[in-house]
C-alpha positions in Angstrom: -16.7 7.5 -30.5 -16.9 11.2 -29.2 -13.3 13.0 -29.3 -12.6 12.9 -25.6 -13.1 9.5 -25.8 -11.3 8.8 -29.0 -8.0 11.1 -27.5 -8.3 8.8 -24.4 -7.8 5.7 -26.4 -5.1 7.2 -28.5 -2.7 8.5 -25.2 -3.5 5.0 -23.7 -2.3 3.3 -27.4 0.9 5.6 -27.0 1.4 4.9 -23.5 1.3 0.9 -24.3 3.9 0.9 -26.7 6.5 3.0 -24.9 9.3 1.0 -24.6 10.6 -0.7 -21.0 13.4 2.9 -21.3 15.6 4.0 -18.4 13.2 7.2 -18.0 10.3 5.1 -17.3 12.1 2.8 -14.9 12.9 6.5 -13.1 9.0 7.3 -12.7 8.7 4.3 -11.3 11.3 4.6 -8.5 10.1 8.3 -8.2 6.6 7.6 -7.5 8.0 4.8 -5.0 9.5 7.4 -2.9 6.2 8.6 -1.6 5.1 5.1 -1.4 8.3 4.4 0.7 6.7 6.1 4.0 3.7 4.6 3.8 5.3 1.4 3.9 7.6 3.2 6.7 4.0 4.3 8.6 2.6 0.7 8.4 6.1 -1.2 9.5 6.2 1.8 12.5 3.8 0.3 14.8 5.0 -2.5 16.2 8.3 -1.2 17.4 7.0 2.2 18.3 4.5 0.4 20.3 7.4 -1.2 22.3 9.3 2.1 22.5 6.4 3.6 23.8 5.8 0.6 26.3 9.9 1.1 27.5 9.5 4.6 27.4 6.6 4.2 30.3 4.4 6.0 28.0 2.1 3.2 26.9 0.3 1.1 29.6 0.5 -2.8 29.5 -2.2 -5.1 28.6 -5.6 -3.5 29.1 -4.6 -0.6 31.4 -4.2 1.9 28.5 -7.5 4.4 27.4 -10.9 3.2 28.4 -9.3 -0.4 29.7 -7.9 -1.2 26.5 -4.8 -2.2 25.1 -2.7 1.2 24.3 -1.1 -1.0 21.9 -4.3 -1.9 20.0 -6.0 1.8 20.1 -2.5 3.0 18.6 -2.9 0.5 15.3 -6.5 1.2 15.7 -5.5 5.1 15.4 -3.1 4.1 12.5 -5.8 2.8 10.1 -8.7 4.9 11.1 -6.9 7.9 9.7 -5.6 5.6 6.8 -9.4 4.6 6.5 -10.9 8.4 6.3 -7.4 9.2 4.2 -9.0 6.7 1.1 -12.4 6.8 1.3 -12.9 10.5 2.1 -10.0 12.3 0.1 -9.0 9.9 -2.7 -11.3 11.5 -5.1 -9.7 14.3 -4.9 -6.9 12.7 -7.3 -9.8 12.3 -9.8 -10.7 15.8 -9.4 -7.2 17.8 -8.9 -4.7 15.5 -11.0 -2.3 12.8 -9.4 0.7 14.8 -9.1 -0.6 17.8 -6.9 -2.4 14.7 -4.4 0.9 12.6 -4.6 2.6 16.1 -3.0 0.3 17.5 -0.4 -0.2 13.9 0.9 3.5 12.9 1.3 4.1 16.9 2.7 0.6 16.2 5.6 1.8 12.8 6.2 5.3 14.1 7.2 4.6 17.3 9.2 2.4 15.0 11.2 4.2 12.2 12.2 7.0 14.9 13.6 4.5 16.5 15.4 3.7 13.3 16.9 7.3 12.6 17.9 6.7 15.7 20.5 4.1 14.2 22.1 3.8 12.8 25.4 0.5 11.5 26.1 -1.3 8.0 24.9 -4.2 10.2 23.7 -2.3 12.8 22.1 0.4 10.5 20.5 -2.9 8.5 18.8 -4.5 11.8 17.9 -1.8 13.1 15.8 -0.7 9.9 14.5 -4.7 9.4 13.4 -4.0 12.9 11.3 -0.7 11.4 9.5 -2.3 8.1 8.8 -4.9 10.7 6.9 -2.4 11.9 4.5 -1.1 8.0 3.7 -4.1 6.9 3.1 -4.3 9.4 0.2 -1.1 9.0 -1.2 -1.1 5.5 -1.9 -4.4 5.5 -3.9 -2.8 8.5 -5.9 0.6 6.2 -6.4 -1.2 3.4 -7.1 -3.3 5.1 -9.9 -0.2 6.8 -11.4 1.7 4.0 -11.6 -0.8 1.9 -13.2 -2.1 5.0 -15.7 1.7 5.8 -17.0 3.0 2.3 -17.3 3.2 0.3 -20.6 0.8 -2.9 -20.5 3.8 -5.3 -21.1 5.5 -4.4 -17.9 3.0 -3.3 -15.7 3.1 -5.9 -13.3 7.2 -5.5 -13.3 6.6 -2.4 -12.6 4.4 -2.8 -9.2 6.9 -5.4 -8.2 10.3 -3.1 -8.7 8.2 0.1 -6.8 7.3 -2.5 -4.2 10.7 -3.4 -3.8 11.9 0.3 -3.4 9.1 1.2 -0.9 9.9 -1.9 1.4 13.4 -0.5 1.9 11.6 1.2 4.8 10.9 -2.1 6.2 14.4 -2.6 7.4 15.4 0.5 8.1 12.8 0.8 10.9 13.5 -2.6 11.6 17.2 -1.6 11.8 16.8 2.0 13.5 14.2 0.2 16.2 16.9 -2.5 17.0 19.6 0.3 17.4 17.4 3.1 19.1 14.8 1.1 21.3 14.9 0.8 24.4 16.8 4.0 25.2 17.6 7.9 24.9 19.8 9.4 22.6 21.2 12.8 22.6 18.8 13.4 25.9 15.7 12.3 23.4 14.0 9.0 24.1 14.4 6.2 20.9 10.9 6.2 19.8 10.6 10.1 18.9 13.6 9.5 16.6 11.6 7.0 15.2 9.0 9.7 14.4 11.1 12.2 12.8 12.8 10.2 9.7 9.6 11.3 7.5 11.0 14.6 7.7 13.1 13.8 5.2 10.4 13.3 3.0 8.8 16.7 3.0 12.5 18.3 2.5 13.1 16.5 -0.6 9.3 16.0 -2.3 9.5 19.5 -4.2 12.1 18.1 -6.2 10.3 14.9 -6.7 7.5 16.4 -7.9 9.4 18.3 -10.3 10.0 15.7 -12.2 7.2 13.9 -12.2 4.5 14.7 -15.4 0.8 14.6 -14.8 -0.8 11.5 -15.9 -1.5 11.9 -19.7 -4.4 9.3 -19.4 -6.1 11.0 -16.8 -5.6 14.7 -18.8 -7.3 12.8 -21.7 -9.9 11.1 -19.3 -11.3 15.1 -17.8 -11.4 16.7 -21.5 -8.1 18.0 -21.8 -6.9 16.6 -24.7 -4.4 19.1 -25.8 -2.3 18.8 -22.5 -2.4 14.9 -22.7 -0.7 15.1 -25.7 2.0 17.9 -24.9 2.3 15.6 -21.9 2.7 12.3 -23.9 5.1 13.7 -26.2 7.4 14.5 -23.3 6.8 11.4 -22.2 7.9 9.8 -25.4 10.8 11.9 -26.2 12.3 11.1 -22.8 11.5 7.4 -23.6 14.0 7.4 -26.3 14.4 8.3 -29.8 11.6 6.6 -31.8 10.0 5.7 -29.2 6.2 6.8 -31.2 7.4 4.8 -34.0 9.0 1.7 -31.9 5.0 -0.1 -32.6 2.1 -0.2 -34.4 -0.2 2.5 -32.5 -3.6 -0.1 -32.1 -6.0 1.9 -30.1 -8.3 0.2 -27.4 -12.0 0.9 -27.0 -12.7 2.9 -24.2 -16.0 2.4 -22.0 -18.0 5.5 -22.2 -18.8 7.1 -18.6 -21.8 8.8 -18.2 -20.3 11.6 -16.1 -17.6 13.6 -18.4 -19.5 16.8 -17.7 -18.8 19.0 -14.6 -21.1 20.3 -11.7 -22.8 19.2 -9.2 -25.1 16.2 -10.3 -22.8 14.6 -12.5 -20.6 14.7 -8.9 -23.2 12.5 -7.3 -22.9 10.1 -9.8 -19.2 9.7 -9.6 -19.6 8.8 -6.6 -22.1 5.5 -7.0 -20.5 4.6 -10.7 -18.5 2.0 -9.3 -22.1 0.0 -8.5 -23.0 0.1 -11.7 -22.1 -2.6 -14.1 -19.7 -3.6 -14.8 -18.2 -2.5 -12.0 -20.4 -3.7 -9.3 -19.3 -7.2 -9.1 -15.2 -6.1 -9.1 -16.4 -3.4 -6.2 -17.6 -6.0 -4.0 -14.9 -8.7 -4.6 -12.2 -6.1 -3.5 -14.2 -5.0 -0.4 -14.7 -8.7 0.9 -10.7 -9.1 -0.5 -9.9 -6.2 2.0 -11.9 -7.1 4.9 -10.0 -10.2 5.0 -6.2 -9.9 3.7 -5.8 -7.2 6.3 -6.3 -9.4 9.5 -3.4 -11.9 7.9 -1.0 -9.1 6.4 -0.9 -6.2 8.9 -1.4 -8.9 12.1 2.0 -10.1 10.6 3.7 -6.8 10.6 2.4 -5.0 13.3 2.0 -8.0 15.8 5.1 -9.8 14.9 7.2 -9.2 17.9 4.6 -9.4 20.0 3.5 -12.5 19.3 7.1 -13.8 19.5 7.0 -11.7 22.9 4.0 -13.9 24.3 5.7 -17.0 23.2 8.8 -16.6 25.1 11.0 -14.6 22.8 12.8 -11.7 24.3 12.3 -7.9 23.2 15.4 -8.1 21.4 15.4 -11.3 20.2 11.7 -10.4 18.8 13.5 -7.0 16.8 16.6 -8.9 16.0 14.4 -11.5 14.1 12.1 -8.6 12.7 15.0 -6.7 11.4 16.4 -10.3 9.3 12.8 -11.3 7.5 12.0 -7.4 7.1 14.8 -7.9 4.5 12.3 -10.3 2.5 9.5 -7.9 1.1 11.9 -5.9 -0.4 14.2 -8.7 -2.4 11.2 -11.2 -3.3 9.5 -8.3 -5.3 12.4 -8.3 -7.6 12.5 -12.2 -7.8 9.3 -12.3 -8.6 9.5 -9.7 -11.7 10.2 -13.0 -13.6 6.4 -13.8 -13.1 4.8 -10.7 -12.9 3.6 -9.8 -16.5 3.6 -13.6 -17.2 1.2 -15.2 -14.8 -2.2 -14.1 -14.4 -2.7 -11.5 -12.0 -4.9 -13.1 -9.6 -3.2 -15.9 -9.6 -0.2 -14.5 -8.1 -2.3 -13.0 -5.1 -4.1 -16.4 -4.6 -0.3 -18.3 -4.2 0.8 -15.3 -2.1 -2.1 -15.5 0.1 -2.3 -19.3 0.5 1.8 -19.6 0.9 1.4 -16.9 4.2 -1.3 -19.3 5.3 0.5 -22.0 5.3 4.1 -21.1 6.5 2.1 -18.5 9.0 0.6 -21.5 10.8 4.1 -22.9 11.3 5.6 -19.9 13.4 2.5 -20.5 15.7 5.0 -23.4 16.9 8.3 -21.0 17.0 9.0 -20.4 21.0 12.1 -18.6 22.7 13.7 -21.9 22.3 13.7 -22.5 18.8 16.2 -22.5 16.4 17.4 -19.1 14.7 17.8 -20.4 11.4 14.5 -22.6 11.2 12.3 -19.5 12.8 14.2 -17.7 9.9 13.5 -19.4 7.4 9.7 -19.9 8.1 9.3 -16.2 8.7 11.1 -15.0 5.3 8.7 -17.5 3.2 5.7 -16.1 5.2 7.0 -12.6 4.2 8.0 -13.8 0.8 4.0 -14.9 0.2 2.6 -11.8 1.5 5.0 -9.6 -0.5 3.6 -11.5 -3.6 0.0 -10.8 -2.2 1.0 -7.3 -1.9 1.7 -6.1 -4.9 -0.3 -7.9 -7.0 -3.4 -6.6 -5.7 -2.0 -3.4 -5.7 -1.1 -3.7 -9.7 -5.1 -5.2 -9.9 -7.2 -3.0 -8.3 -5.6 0.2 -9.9 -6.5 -2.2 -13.5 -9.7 -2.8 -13.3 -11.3 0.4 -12.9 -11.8 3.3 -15.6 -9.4 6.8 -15.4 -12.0 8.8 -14.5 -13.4 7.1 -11.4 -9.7 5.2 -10.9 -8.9 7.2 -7.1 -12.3 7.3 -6.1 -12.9 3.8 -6.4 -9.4 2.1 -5.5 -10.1 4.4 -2.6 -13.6 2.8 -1.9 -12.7 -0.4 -1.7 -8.9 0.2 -0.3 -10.8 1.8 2.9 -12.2 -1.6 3.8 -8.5 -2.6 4.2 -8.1 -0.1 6.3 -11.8 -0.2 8.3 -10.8 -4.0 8.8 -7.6 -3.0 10.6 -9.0 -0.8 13.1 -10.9 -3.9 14.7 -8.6 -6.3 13.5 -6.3 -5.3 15.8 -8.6 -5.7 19.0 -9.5 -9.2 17.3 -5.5 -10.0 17.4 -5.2 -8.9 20.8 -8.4 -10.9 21.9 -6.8 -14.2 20.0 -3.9 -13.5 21.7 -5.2 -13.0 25.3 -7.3 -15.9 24.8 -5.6 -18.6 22.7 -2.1 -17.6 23.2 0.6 -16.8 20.5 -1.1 -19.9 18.2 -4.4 -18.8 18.2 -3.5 -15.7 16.6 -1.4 -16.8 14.0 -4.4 -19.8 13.4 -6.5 -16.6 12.6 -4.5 -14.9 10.3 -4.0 -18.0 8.6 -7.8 -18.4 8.5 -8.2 -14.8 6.8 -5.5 -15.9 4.4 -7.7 -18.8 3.0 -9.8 -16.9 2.5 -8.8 -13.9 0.7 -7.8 -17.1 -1.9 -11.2 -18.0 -2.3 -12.6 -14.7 -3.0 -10.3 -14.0 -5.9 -10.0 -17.0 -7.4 -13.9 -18.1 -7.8 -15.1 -14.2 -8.4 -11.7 -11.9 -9.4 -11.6 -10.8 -13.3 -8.4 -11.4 -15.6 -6.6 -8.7 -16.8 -2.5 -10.1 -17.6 -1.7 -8.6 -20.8 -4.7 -6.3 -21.5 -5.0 -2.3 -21.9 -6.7 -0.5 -19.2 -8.8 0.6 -21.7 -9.7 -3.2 -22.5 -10.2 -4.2 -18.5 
């Protein structure tokens, strides 16, 4: 084994047996503060779509740009910048380091989406919130990768669970702030532009978070800088807790060699295609067909949520009265679910998640302005409870299952399809809607729900328990 190699096994060996210490449950909620507006971005567009409709600035139906919904070119917007955000700039985070991506990202992202907020034009309101979506779409590979590079193999999956929790925080409080602030002006400034400036916050306080933040010592080791990784990784440790180097056994794991450890330009083209290679290849294409398909069913729930209550009799405020109780869900079940989450294999756990949201998704296709509160409830929090589960399970497996040095640029390839699959997913909503009614749609993001289950569990890998080095 050549010494890059062998120093890459031996920070990953030291990594595993950290133990589960207060200072590594602060990472975690640290990285899940960046992670907290893209959740924030994603929840955004349904009510900010309404807003936008109250505020007369949105056109009903297919009156908006180019006869099409203003509604469905805004989500369309959304993930088109999320889209070019993870396949065009994630690499980056292999190139520059995760903690420099994880704080320009959050810093674009944020000076965007205010910008946005002064807009008052369909086309300009989609153009700048095309440019934020940009910097999300970066972050959240860079999180994802972090995450998965400085956490211990025995709670890895707890730990993708807890930072899912913290990040869908944001889910109520747009749920909550939409509810209060739409329709309506406050302080002479119309509901939805408040909406737009919360991310502020972020870029006021992500200098700090970055501070304490260290650079991933696996992906030091991974680009030949072994001497960091392990001034790194001793930090790391001493923070941990006393004894935390001599708390196990260090058993290295074998690391698979990657043809492209040297720098310049060649070796650059074949970073780029080393995900096709074996293998890789196989785990590439299962995500992208995983992606094309979980997207209809998990962003046609958020986003089109109140408006497919909307179509099926419920009011506007009813619709962001019962948005505002199950966006409570995603950000409880996560922590119910740490119980499971190192436990059960991981794509097993996306398979129930996906085919629980199928199934309880096809019963709100029933729910009209006439149904009972607690019922509609109760089907709508399971929905959100089987998605959650979904959610951050493949976010925990895709960041697994490829090596450090390509990590970014291929979570990024395949997360783009997620993204790709939004943009027309939210015409194909729109046309299910207009069509078939509020059923049809939800029939269809049942559909895509069956069959993101399929995919992984007849061609997904198993990793529960296992090194990164090992998957």
């Amino acid at each position: 084994m050549s010494p890059g190699l062998a120093a890459e096994s031996d920070i990953g060996a030291r990594l595993d047996r950290l133990p589960a210490s207060p200072y590594l449950w602060w990472l975690v909620a640290l990285l899940s503060f960046g992670a907290f507006f893209e959740i924030y971005d994603v929840f955004l567009s349904a009510p900010l779509s309404l807003g936008l409709l109250a505020a007369g600035v949105f056109h009903a139906r297919a009156a908006g740009l180019f006869g099409l919904s203003d509604q469905a070119t805004f989500v369309a917007a959304t993930f088109a910048g999320l889209w070019l955000g993870t396949v065009g700039f994630s690499a980056i985070a292999d190139r520059l380091g995760r903690r420099p991506v994880f704080t320009l990202a959050l810093v674009w992202y944020a000076a965007a989406t205010m910008v946005m907020g002064l807009q008052s034009t369909p086309l300009s309101i989609d153009a700048w919130r095309f440019v934020a979506s940009v910097g999300v779409g970066v972050e959240l590979v860079a999180i994802d990768c972090y995450l998965a590079e400085l956490m211990p193999r025995r709670i890895r999956g707890r730990a993708f669970a807890v930072s899912a929790s913290i990040q869908f925080l944001s889910a109520p409080l747009v749920a909550i702030l939409a509810w209060g602030l739409i329709p309506g002006n406050h302080f002479g400034i119309a509901g939805w532009r408040w909406l737009a400036f919360v991310p502020g916050v972020g870029a006021v306080l992500v200098w700090w978070v970055r501070r304490a933040l260290p650079e991933s010592p696996r992906w030091l080791a991974a680009h030949g800088r072994p001497e960091e990784a392990d001034r790194v990784m001793t930090l790391i440790e001493t923070r941990a807790g006393a004894g935390a180097r001599a708390s196990s056994p260090l058993v290295a794991s074998p690391v698979v060699p990657v043809a492209f450890r040297d720098a310049g330009w060649k070796p650059a083209l074949r970073e780029n295609v080393s995900q096709w290679r074996p293998p890789y290849r196989k785990r590439t294409i299962v995500l992208i067909v995983f992606h094309l398909f979980q997207t209809v069913g998990y962003y046609g729930f958020a986003n089109w949520l109140p408006t497919l209550l909307v179509s099926q009799g419920v009011t506007i405020g009813g619709s962001l009265a019962y948005a505002a109780v199950i966006a409570l869900v995603p950000t409880l079940a996560p922590l119910v679910f740490t119980a499971v989450a190192d436990r059960a294999e991981r794509k097993w756990l996306i398979i129930g998640g996906a085919l629980t949201a199928a199934v309880f998704g096809l019963m709100m296709s029933g729910m009209t302005g006439r149904s009972n509160f607690l019922v509609f409830t109760l089907i709508g929090a399971v929905t959100a409870a089987g998605l959650s589960l979904m959610s951050f399970a493949y976010h925990a497996y895709q960041s697994e299952i490829f090596p450090t040095a390509i990590r970014a640029r291929a979570v990024g390839l395949v997360y783009s399809f997620s993204r790709l699959s939004a943009v027309f997913s939210g015409y194909l909503i729109a046309a299910a809607l207009g069509r078939f009614g509020g059923a049809g749609a939800f029939a269809l993001i049942s559909a895509a729900m069956i069959v993101v289950a399929l995919t992984i569990g007849l061609f997904g890998p198993r990793t529960r328990g296992l090194a990164l080095e090992w998957i």
